[in-house]
C-alpha positions in Angstrom: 75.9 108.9 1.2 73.5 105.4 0.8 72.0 105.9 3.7 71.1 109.6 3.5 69.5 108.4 -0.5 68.1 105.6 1.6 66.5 107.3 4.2 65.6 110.1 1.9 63.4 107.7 -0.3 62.3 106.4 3.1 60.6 109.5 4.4 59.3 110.3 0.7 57.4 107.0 1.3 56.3 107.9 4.6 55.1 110.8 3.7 52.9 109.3 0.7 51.6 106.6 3.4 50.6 109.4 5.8 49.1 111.5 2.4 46.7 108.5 1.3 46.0 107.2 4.8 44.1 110.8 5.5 42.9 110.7 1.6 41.2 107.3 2.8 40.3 107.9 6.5 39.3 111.8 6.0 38.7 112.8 2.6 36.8 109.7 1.1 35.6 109.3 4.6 31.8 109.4 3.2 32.2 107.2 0.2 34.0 104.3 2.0 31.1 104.6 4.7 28.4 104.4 2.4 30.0 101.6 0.7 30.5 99.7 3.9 26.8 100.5 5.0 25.3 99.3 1.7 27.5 95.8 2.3 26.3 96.1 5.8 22.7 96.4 5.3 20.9 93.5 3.4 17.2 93.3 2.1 15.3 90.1 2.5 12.3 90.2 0.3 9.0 88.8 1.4 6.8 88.4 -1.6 2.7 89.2 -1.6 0.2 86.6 -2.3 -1.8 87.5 -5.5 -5.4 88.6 -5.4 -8.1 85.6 -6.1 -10.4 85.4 -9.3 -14.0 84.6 -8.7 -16.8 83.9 -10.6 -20.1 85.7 -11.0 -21.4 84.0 -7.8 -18.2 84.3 -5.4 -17.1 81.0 -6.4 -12.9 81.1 -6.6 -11.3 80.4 -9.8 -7.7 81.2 -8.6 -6.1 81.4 -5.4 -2.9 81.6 -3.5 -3.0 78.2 -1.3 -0.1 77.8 1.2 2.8 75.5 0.4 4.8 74.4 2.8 8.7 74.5 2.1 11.4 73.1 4.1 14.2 76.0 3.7 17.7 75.8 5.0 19.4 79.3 6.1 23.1 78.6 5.4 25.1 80.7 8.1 23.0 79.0 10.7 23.5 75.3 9.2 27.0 75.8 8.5 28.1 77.2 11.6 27.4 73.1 13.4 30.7 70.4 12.8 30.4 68.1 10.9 28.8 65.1 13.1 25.9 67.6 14.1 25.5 68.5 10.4 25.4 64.6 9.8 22.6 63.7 12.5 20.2 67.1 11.0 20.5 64.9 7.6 19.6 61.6 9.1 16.9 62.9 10.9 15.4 64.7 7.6 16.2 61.6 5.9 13.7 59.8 8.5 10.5 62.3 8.0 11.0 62.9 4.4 11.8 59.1 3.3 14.7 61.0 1.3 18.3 59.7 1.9 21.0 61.8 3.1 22.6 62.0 -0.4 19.1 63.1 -2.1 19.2 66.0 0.9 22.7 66.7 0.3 22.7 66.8 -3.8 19.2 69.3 -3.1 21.5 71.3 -0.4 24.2 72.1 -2.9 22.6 72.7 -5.9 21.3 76.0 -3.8 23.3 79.0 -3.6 22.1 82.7 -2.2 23.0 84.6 0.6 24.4 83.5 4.1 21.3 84.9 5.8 18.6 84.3 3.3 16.6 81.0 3.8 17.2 79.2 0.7 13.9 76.6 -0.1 15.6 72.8 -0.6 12.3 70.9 -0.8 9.1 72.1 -2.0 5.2 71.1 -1.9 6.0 69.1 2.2 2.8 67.7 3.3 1.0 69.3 6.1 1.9 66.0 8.0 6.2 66.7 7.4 5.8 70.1 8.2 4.2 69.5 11.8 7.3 67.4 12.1 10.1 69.0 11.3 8.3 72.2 13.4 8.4 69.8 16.7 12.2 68.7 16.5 13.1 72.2 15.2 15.5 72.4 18.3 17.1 69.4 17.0 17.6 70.7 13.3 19.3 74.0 13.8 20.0 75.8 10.4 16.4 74.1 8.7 13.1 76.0 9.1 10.0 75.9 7.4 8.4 78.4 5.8 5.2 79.0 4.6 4.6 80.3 0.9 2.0 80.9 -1.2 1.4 79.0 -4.4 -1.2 79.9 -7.5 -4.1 77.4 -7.3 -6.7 77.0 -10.4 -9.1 74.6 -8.4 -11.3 74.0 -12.0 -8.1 73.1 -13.8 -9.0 73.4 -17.8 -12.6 74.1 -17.5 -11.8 77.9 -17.2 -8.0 77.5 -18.4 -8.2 80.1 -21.3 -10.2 82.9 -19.2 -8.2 82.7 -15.8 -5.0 82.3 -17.8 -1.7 80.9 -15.6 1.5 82.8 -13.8 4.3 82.2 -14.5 8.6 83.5 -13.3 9.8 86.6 -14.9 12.7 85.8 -16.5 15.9 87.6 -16.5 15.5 89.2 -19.8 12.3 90.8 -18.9 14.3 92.0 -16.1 16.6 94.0 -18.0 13.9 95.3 -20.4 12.1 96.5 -17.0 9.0 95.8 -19.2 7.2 95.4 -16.0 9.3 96.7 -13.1 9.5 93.6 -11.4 12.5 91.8 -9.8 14.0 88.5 -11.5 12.0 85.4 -10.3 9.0 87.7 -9.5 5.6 86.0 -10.6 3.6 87.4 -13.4 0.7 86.9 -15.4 1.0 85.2 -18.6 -2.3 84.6 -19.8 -6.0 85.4 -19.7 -7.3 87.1 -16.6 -3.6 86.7 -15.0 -1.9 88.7 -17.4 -4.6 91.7 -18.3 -5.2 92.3 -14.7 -1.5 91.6 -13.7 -1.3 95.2 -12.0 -4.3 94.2 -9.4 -3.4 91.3 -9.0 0.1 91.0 -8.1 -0.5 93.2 -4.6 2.9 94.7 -2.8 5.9 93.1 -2.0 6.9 93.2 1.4 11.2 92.9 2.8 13.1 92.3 6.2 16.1 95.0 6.5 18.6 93.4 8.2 22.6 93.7 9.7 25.2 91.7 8.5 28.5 90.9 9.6 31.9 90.8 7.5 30.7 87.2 7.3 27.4 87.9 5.6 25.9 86.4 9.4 22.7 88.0 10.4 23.5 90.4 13.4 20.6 91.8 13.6 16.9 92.8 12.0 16.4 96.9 11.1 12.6 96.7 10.1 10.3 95.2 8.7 7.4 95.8 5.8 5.0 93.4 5.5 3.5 92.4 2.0 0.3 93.5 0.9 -2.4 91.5 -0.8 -3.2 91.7 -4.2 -6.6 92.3 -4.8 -9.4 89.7 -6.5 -10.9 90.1 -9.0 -14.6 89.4 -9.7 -15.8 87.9 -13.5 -19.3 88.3 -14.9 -18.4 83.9 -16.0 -21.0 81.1 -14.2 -18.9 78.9 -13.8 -21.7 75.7 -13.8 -22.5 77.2 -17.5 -18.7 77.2 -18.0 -19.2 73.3 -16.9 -21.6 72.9 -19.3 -20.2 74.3 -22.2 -17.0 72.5 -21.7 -18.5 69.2 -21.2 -20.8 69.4 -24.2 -17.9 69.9 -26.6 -15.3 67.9 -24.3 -17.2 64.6 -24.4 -17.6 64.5 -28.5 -13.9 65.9 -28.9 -14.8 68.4 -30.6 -12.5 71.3 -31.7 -14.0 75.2 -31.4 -16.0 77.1 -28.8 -18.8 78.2 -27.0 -20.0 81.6 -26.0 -22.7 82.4 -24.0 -23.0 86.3 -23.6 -26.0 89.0 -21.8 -26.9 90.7 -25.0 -27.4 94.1 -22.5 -24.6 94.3 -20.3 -22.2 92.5 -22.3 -21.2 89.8 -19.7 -19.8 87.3 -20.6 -21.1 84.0 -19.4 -19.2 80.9 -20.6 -16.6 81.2 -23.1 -15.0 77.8 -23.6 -12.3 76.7 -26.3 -11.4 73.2 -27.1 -8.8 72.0 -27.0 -7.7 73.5 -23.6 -5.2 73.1 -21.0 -4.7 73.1 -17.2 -3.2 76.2 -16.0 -1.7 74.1 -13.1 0.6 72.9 -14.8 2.3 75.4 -15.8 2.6 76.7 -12.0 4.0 73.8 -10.8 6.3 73.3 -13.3 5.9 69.8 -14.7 7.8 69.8 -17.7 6.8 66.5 -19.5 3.1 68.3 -19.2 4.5 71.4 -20.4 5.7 70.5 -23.5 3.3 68.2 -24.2 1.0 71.7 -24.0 3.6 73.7 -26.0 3.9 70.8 -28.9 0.1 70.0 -29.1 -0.7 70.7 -32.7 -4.1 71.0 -31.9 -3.3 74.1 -30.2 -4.9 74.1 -26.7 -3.2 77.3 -25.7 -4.8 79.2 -28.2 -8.7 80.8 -26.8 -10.7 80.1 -30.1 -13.1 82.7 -28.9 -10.7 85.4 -29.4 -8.0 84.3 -31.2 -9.5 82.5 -33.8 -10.2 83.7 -36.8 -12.7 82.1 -39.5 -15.3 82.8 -41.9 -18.3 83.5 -40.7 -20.6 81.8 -44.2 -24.7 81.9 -43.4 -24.6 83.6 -39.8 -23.5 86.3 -41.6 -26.8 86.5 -43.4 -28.4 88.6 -40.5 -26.6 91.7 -41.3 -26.9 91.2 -44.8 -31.0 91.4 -44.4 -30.1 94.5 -42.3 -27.9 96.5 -44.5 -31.0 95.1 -47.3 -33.5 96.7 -45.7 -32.3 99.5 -44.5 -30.9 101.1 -47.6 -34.3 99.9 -49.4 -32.6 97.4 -51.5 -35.0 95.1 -50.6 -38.3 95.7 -49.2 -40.0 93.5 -46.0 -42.5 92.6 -48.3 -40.8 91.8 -51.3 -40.2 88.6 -53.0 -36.9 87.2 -54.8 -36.9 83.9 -56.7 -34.2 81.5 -55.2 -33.4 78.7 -57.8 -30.8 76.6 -57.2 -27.9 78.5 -59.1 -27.6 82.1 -60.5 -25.7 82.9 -62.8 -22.3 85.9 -62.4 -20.3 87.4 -64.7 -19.6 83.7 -66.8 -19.8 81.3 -63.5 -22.5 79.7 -61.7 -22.7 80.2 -57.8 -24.8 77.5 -56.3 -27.5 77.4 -53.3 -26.9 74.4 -50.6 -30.3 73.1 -51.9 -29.8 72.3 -55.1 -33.5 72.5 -56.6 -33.7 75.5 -54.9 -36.4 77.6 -52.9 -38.5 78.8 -55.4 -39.8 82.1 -54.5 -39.1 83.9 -50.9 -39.3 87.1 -49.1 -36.4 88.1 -46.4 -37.6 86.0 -43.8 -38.3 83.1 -45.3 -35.0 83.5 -46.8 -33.0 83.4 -43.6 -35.1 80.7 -42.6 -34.0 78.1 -45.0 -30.8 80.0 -45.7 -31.3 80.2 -49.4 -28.4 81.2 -50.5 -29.6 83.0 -54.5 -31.5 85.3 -52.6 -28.5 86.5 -51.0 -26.3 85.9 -53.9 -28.9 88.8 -55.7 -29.3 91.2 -52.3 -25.2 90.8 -52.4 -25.3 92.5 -55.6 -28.2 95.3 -55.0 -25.9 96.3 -52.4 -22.2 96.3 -53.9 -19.3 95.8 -51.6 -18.8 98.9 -50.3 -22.5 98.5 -48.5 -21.6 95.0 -47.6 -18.4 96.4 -45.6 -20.0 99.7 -44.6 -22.7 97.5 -42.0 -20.4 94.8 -41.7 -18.2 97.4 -39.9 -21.4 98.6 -38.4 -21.8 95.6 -36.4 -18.3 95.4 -35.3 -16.8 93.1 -37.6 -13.0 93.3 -38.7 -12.0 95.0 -34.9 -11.5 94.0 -31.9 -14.2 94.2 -29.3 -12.2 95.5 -26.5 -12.9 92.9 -23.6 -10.5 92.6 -21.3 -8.2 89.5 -22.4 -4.7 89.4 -24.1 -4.4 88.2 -27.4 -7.7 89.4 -29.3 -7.7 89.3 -33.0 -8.9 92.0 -35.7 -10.5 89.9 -38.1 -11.0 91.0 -41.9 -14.0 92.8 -43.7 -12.4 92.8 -47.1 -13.1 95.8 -49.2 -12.0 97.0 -52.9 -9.0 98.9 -51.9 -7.5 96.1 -49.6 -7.9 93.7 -52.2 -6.0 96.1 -54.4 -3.4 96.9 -51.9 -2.7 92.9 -50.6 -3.5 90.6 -54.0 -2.3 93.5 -56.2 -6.1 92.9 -58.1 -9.3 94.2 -58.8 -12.7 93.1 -57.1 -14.6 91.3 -59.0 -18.9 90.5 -58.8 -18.2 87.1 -57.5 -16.3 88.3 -54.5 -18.9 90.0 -53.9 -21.9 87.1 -53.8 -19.2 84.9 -51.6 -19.1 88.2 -49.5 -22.8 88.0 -49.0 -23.2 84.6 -47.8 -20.3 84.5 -45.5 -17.8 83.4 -47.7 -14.4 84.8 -49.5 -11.8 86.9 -48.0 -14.5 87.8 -44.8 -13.1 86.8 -41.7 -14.3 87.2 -38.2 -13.7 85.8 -34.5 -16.9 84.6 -32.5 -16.5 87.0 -30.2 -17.4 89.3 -32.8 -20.4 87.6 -34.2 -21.7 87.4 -30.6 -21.5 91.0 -30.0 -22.9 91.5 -33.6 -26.0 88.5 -33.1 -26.7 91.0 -29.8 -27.7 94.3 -31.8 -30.2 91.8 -33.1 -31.5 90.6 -29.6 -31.1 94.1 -27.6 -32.9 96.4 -30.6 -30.2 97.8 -32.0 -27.2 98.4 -29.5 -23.7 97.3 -30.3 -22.6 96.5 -26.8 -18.7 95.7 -25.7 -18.2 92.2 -24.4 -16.5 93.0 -21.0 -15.3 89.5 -18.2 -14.3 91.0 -15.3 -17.3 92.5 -13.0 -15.4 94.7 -10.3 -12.5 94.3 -8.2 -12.3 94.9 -4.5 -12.2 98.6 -3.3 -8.5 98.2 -2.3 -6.7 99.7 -5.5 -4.5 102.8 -4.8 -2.9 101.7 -8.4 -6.3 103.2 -10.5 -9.5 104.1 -9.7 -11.7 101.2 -8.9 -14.7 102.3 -10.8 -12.5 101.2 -14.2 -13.5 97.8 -13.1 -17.1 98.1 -12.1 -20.0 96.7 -13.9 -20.7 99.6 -16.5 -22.2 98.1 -19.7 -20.7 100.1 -22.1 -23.2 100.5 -25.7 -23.5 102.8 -28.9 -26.8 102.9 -30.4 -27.2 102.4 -34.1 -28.8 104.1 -36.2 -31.0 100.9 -37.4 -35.0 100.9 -37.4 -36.4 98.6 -35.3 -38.5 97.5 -37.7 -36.3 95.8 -39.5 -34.6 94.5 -36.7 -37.6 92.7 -36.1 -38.1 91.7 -39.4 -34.5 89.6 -39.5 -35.0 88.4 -35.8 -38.5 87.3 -37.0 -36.3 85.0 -39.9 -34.0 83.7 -36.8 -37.1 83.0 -34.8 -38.8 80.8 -38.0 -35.5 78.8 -38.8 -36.4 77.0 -35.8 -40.1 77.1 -35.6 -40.8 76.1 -38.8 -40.0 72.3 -39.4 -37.8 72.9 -42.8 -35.9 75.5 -41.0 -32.5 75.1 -40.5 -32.4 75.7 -36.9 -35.3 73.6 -36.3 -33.7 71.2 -34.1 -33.4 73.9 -31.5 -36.9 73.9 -31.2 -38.0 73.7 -27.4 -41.7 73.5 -26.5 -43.0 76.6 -25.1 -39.9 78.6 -25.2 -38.7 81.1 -27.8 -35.7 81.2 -29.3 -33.9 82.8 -32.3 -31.3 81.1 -33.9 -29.0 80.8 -37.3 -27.2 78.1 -39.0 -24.0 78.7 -40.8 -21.9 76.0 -42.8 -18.5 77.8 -43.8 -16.4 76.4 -46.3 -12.7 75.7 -45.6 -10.1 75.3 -48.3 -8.7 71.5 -48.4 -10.6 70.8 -45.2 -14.0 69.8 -43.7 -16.1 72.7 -43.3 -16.8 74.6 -40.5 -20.3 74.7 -38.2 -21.9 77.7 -36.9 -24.8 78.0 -34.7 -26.1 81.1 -33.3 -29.1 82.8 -31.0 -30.6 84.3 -28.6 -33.9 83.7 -26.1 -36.0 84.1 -25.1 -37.0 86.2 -27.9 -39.2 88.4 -26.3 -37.2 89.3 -23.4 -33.3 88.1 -24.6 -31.5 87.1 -21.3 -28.7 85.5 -23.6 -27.2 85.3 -26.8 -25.2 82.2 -27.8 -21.9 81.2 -30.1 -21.2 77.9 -31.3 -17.9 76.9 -33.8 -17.1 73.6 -34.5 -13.8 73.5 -36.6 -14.5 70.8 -39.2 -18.0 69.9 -37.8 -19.6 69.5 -41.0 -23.1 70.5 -41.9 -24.2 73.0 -39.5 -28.3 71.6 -39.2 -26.2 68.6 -37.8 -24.5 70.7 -35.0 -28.0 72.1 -33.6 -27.9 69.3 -30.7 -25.7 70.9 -29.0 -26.9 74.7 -29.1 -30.4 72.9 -27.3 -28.1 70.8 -24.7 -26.6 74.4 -24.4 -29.6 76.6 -23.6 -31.5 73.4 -21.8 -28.5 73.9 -19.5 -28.4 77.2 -19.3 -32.6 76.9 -18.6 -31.2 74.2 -15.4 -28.6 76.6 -14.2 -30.9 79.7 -14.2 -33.6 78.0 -12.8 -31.3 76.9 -9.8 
């Protein structure tokens, strides 16, 4: 009786062995075949070298330079004993003056796939490579590969346009913010990061056959990487030089920009302090966070990013806004002492006996602040916003870099709305000169200083020129030189009138600009000294020339720089340079 229960139970397993081996082998035939062919078949990625950036002139900015790497592919190394393993070592040791340990502790702090090459030492001189290549018989398992690495050959002279690259991380990766694979490079800044998408070009792969080792078998296909395509900026870089160089050797804080008052091209924008992109890409950390913990803030592009009040060069639209809406007439004359009187409070001129009396261009020629204290209050705030939006003040200008600011042009509601107060007459003559809750980025008062040079045009600052006719991504005209302008509705009269004020403040000898003065060339200009709370005040200088004909318009902020008729030197070393470099 056992033994018919045993064999019984016996077949009934049987039977459930012969029911899940065809379940297995017949009916989930497919599924376990995929699964095996997806274990099977490995992809080896080969990534693309990013596009380079160039300058107006073809001269490169950023490029992908070859690096050599010595790379070990592990099913080939381990497959040797031990002694064999032992002489590859020694003889690395030899060309790399590394000991064996140093190549060991690099060997083993590496982990991928059997079949992958996995890079051990980085950055091998052309020297090492050559030799390592000639005993590559001798090393079996070590090969050297050849891959690119992001090069910035001007280091921090152009550090805040071209930006830096840097490894997507693996939180980006699960975001799929950008559809790249972990350890992908990406822009992060500047040129690198808002034209990313050109840039970056087509990664390429090796299909290949594994083994149930993970051992290469074989290689499937092949798709070569594809380029990413450069990228050509309307920046000179010699001007760029020059720019830096003037504020670099004073260590000065703020910027320079040199802008075509037509087109929009920008010439030189530089921001001190700045950084060297380089570092970032090779990963120095001591240099790195000496970057990162700089309170001076070299990371941040002044030109853009910062925000400040604008004080006297905001005077220029002021004279506009005047004249246009008949507040004030060409002709007219206001008396400037050296304090008027609002509400129960005295607001004071720089000068304190005052200018006596002055019509408008006289007035923005010595910067006499009571005239504009009184054309402040002919107009009332909301026509001191009104053309200060005009001009393109409190938004941002649209050019083609990451991390532009807004700005502020304060008006009655937002005061009410953010300091839960009215607005009262003496916001309104610190509004006119510059001054009070106004708050601007140079960017924007060089776009706004061009309506002045160009006759009335508000024109969008743009950097990059055109990119190479390679993109299947969009369509290469959004990156071709198109200068991109509205037309204001300002007379040209008294355009000329205010550019006629710029053009005295540094022809005649009290003006404030006068320094500038260059024999037998024209240029407009305006001083601006803006008062900072608790701190040193701020220096502006801006222009255009020649004045006939503008060719440029130019942007100087020095944080902290003082009195701005002081700061003149360097708009002339500026446009002396810029005279060399054309010239050239």
């Amino acid at each position: 009786m056992r033994l018919k229960i045993f064999s019984f139970i016996t077949l009934i397993l049987f039977v459930v062995l012969i029911l899940s081996l065809w379940n297995i082998q017949i009916n989930k035939h497919n599924f376990y075949k995929q699964l095996s062919d997806k274990n099977r078949i490995r992809l080896v990625p080969l990534p693309a070298a990013r596009g380079s950036i160039y300058d107006r002139r073809q001269r490169i900015l950023a490029e992908d330079k070859p690096l050599f790497t010595l790379s070990l592919i592990p099913n080939e190394f381990s497959r040797q004993n031990s002694f064999a393993i032992k002489r590859v070592l020694e003889k690395l040791s030899k060309i790399l003056g590394l000991s064996v340990e140093q190549i060991k502790q690099r060997i083993n702090k590496k982990k991928g796939v059997p079949f992958a090459p996995l890079v051990i030492l980085g950055n091998l001189s052309k020297d090492e490579a050559i030799a390592i290549e000639e005993k590559n018989l001798e090393l079996p398992g070590i090969t050297i590969q050849i891959i690119p690495q992001r090069e910035y050959p001007y280091k921090n002279i152009a550090g805040h346009i071209v930006g830096y690259i840097g490894r997507i991380n693996a939180d980006e990766v699960k975001q799929k913010r950008y559809g790249y694979q972990f350890q992908n490079w990406v822009g992060r800044m500047g040129i690198e990061r808002s034209a990313n998408i050109y840039l970056s070009g087509e990664n390429g792969g090796r299909q290949i056959e594994v083994n149930h080792l993970g051992r290469q078998v074989r290689e499937l296909g092949i798709k070569l990487p594809r380029r990413g395509e450069d990228i050509h900026l309307t920046i000179d870089i010699d001007l760029q030089k020059a720019a830096h160089k003037i504020l670099a050797k004073q260590g000065l804080k703020g910027t320079i920009i040199v802008m075509n008052p037509h087109t929009g091209g920008i010439l030189a924008m530089v921001s001190e302090p700045c950084f060297d992109p380089n570092d970032f890409v090779s990963g120095n950390k001591a240099r790195i966070t000496k970057i990162l913990n700089n309170s001076a803030s070299p990371l941040l592009n002044r030109a853009i990013s910062g925000l400040y009040a604008p004080g006297s060069v905001f005077k220029p639209i002021v004279a506009i806004a005047a004249l246009e809406t008949k507040k004030i007439l060409p002709v007219a004359y206001l008396h400037s002492p050296g304090r008027y009187l609002i509400g129960n409070r005295f607001f004071y001129c720089w000068k304190k006996s005052g200018h006596g009396w002055l019509n408008i261009k006289e007035a923005l020629a010595y910067s006499a602040n009571v005239f504009f204290y009184k054309a402040g209050e002919k107009l009332g705030v909301n026509n001191l916003t009104r053309f200060a939006l005009l001009f393109g003040l409190g938004k941002k200008t649209g050019i083609e870099l990451p991390g532009e600011k807004d700005g502020l042009v304060p008006n009655k509601r937002w005061k009410l709305l953010n300091k839960r107060k009215k607005w009262y007459k003496g916001e309104t003559a610190l509004f006119s000169i510059g001054q009070g809750y106004l708050l601007v980025t140079p960017l924007q008062m060089a776009r706004a200083i061009s309506v002045i040079a160009n006759g009335g045009y508000l024109v969008k600052p743009i950097i990059i020129r055109k990119s190479q006719v390679t993109s299947h991504k969009l369509p290469v005209t959004s990156y071709q030189l198109k200068p991109v302008t509205r037309k204001l509705n300002i007379s040209l009269e008294n355009i000329n009138a205010v550019r006629d004020g710029m053009v005295k403040a540094v022809e005649d000898e009290n003006g404030t600009a006068h320094r500038l003065k260059i024999n037998n060339f024209s240029i407009a200009a305006k001083t601006g000294t803006a008062q900072v709370k608790g701190k040193k005040s701020n220096s502006w200088i801006v222009g255009f020339c020649p004045v006939k004909e503008p060719e440029i318009v130019f942007v100087i902020l020095i944080e902290q720089g003082g009195l701005s008729a002081r700061r003149v030197n360097i708009a002339r070393e500026l446009v002396e340079k810029w005279r060399e470099i054309k010239i050239k």
